[in-house]
Structures are given as C-alpha cells and as structure tokens.
C-alpha positions as CSV (number, residue, x, y, z in Angstrom):
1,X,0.0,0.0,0.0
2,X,1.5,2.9,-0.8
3,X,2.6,5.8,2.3
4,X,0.1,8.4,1.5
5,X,-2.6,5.8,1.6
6,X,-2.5,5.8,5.6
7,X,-2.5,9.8,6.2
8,X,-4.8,10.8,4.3
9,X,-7.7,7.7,5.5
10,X,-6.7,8.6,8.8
11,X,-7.5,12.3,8.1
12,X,-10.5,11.2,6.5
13,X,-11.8,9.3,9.3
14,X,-10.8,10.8,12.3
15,X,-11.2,14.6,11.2
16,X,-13.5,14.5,8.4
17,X,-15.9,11.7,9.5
18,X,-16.9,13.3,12.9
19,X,-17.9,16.7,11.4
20,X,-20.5,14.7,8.8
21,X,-21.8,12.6,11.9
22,X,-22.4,15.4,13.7
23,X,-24.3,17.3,11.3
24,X,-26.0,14.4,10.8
25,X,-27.1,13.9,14.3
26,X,-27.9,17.3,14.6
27,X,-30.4,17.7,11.5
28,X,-31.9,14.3,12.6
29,X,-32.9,15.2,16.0
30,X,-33.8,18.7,15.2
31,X,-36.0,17.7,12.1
32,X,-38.1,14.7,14.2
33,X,-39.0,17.4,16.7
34,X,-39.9,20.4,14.9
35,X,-41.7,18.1,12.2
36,X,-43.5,16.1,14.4
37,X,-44.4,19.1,16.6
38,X,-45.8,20.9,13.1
39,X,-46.8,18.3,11.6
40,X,-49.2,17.3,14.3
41,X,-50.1,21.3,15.0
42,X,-51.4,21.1,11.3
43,X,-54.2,18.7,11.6
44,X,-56.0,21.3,14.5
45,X,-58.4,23.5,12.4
46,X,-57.1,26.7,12.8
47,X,-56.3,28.6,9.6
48,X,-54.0,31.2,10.4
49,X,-52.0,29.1,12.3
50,X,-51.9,26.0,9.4
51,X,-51.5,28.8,7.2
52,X,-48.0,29.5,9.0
53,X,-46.7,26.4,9.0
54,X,-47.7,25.7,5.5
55,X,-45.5,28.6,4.4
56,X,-43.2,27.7,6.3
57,X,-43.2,23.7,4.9
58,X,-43.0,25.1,1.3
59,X,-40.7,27.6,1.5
60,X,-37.7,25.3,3.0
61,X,-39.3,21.9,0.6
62,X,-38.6,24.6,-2.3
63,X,-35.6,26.5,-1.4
64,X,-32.4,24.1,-3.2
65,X,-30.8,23.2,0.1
66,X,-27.5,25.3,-0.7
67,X,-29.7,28.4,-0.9
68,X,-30.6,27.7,2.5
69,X,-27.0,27.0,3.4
70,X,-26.0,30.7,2.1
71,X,-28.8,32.2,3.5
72,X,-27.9,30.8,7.1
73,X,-24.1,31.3,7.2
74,X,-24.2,34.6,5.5
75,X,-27.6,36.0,5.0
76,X,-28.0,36.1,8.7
77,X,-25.0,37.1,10.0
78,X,-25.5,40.4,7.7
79,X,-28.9,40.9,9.1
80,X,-28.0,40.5,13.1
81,X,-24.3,39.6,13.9
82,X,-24.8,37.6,16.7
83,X,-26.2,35.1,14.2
84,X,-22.8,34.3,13.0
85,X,-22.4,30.5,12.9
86,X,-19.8,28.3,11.9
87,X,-19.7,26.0,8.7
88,X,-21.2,22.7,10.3
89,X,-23.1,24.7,12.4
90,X,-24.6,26.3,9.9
91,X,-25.0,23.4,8.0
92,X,-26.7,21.8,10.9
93,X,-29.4,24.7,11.1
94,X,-30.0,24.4,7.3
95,X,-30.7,20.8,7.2
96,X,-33.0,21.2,10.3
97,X,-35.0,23.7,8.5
98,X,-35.1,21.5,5.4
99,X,-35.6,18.1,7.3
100,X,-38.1,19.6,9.6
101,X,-40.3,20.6,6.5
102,X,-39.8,17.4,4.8
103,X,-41.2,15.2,8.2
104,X,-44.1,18.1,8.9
105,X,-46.1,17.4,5.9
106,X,-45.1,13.3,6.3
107,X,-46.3,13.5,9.7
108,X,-49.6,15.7,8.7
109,X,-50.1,12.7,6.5
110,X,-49.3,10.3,9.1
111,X,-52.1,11.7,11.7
112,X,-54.7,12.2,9.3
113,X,-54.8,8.7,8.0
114,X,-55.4,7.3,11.4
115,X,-58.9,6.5,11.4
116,X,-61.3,9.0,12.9
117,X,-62.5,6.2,15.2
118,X,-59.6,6.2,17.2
119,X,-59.8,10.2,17.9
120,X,-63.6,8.9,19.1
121,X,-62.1,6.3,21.3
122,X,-59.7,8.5,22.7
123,X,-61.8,11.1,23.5
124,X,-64.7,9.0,25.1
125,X,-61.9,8.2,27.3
126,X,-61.9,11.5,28.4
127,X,-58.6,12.3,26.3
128,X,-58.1,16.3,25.5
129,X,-56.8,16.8,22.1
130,X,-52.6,17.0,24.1
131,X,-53.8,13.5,25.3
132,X,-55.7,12.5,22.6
133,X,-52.5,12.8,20.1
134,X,-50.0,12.0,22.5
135,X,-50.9,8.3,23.7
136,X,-53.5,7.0,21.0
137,X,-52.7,9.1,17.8
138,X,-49.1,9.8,18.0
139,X,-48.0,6.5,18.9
140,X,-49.7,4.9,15.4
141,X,-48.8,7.7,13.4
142,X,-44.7,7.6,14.5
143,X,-45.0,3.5,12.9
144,X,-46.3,5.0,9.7
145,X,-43.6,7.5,9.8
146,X,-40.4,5.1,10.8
147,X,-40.0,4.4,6.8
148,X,-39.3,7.8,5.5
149,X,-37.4,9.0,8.4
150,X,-34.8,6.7,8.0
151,X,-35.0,7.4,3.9
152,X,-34.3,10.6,5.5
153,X,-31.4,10.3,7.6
154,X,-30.1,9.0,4.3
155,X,-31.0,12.3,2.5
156,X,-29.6,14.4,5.9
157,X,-25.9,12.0,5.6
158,X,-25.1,12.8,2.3
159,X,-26.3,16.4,2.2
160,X,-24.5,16.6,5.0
161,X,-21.5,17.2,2.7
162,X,-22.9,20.7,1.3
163,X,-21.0,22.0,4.5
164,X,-18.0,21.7,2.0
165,X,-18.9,24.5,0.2
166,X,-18.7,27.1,2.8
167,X,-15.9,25.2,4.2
168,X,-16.7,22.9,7.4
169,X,-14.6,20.2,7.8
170,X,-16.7,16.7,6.8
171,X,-15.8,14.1,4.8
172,X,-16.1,15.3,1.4
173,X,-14.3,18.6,3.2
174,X,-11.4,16.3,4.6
175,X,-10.5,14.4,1.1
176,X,-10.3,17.8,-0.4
177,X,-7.9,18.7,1.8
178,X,-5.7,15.8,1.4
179,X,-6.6,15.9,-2.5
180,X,-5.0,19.5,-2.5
181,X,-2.2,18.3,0.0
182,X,-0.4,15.5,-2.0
183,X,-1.1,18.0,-5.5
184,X,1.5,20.6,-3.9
185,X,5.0,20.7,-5.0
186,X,7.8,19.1,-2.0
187,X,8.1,19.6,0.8
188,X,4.7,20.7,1.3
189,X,2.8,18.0,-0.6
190,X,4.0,15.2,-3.5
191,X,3.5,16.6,-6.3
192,X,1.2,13.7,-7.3
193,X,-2.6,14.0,-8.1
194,X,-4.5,10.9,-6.4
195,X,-8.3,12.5,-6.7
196,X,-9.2,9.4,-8.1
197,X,-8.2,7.1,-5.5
198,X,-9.2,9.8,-2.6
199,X,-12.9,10.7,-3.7
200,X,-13.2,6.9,-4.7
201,X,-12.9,6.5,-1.1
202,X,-15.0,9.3,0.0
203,X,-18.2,7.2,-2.7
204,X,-17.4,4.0,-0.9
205,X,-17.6,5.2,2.7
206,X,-20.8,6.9,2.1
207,X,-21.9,4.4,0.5
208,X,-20.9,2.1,3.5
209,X,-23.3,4.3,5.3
210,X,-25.8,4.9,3.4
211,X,-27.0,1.4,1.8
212,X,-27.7,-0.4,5.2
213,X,-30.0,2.6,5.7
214,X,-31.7,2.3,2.5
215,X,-32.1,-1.2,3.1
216,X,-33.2,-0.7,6.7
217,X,-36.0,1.9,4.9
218,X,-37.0,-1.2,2.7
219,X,-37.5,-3.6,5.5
220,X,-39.4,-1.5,7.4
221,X,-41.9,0.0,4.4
222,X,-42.8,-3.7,4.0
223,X,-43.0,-4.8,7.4
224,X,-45.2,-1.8,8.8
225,X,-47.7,-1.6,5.4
C-alpha cells in the first residue's frame, strides 16, 4: 500500500468523518422534533396558524438546500451579527429547516390517515386533544412515519456534505484537503494527483453508510404496510 494511503484515511476518518456525523445527528434530531411538533399542530383547524406552518413547509421543501445553506451562514449574519455560525453549524441549522419541513407534511399525513374512530375512542376516554394525540394518535402515526425517516437520515448524511462548500470540515471537506495536500509541489505535498483514489474512497464510505440505511428503509416499508 503505498505511504500516502495511511495519512490521508486517517484524516478522512478521524477529522472528516466526525464533522459529517455530527451534522448528521444534529439535522436528525432537530428535524423529528420540529416536524413532528408541526406536523401534528397542522391537523388542529385553525387557519391562520396552518397557514404559518404551510409557508413555512413550502418555502424550505422549495428552497435548493444550498440556498438555504448561504442564507444561514451569510444572510443572517449580515442581518443581526450575533447570528454568526460556523460551517457545520450552519449546515446543521439548514438541514434542520429543510428536514423539519420534509417530516411536517409526512407526519400531517401520518395523523390524518389514522382512522377517525380512534380520535372517538380516545376522547370518550376522556382524552383532550394534548392527550388525545399523545398516547393513541401519535404512537400509530410515529409506525407509519419510521420508513421515510430513515429514507431521511439517508437524504440528511449525504447532504450533510454541502457544509464543503462554505468550508466545514466533513468528509467530502477532509478528502479535499488531502486531495490539494499530496497536489502541492515538495516539501509541502508530493506533487502527485490521487483525486481518483481519494474521492473513490469518499463514494465508498458513504456508501458504506448509506445502503444499510436504504435497506433498513425497505424492511421497514414492508414490514409496517
């Protein structure tokens, strides 16, 4: 194997891999909650406020992603400086917004195909509409949801690597780093171009990632229909 091989994995791994899995983490948690909690709000018959998170839904489903990205790390920072954010974190917050929109309207979807029987049931029970949703609708609605969440996560990981362009250090991040490192002349680099070999690597890890996910998604659609 040749020397550069071990450097630049390592890099990869242990400085590029950590920056994607946190983003990651971050836009999945933060997109369940807000989605769910909008999602759910949706079904109540209140116009003004559906009409809020609607806009809200479509604006971030049909902003492109990177859009969103620019408008978080620099837009805002130019509006009110103490919204100045760095690359994964701003990353994070732009996948949240998009992920969050993406699991309202599945989750709207989710509630309202629960059969109106059960909000009967729930409420003879002497449920309010908090309790109602929480223990009887919520609960069935989450099972129908499992199945595009983790379709997802998938989506989150490997837009996880738009960070890149505004500079955080992720995966795609780290193997342009090395990519640019071995390019330079001695002593600071090689002098050798090995893009092939490096963002080779960066497809197969991501894809070591992502297809036990997509699989997972597969399993699950056919087991919970």
């Amino acid at each position: 194997m040749p020397a550069w091989v071990e450097p630049v994995a390592r890099y990869i791994l242990f400085e590029g891999l950590p920056g994607t899995l946190r983003v990651s983490a971050i836009a999945v948690v933060g997109s369940a909650l807000i989605g769910v909690v909008f999602g759910t709000v949706m079904t109540i018959r209140f116009l003004p406020l559906q009409a809020l998170i609607r806009l809200y839904i479509e604006v971030f489903r049909g902003l492109p992603l990177l859009v969103t990205v620019f408008v978080v790390y620099l837009g805002l920072p130019a509006v009110a400086p103490g919204l100045e954010f760095n690359p994964l974190t701003a990353a994070s917050i732009a996948l949240v917004l998009w992920g969050s929109a993406q699991v309202a309207e599945t989750t709207r979807g989710a509630v309202q195909s629960i059969p109106r029987e059960q909000h009967e049931a729930a409420s003879a029970l002497g449920f309010g509409w908090v309790g109602r949703h929480g223990f009887v609708i919520l609960p069935q609605a989450l099972r129908r949801l499992l199945p595009p969440f983790v379709s997802l996560l998938v989506n989150i990981i490997q837009n996880s690597t738009l960070a890149q362009v505004i500079g955080g250090l992720e995966v795609l991040e780290a193997g342009e780093r090395q990519n640019e490192r071995l390019t330079a002349i001695p002593p600071i680099g090689l002098g050798e171009i090995h893009a092939f070999e490096i963002f080779g690597g960066v497809m197969i890890l991501f894809f070591l990632i992502s297809f036990p996910l997509t699989r997972l998604a597969v399993v699950l659609e056919k087991r919970l229909a």
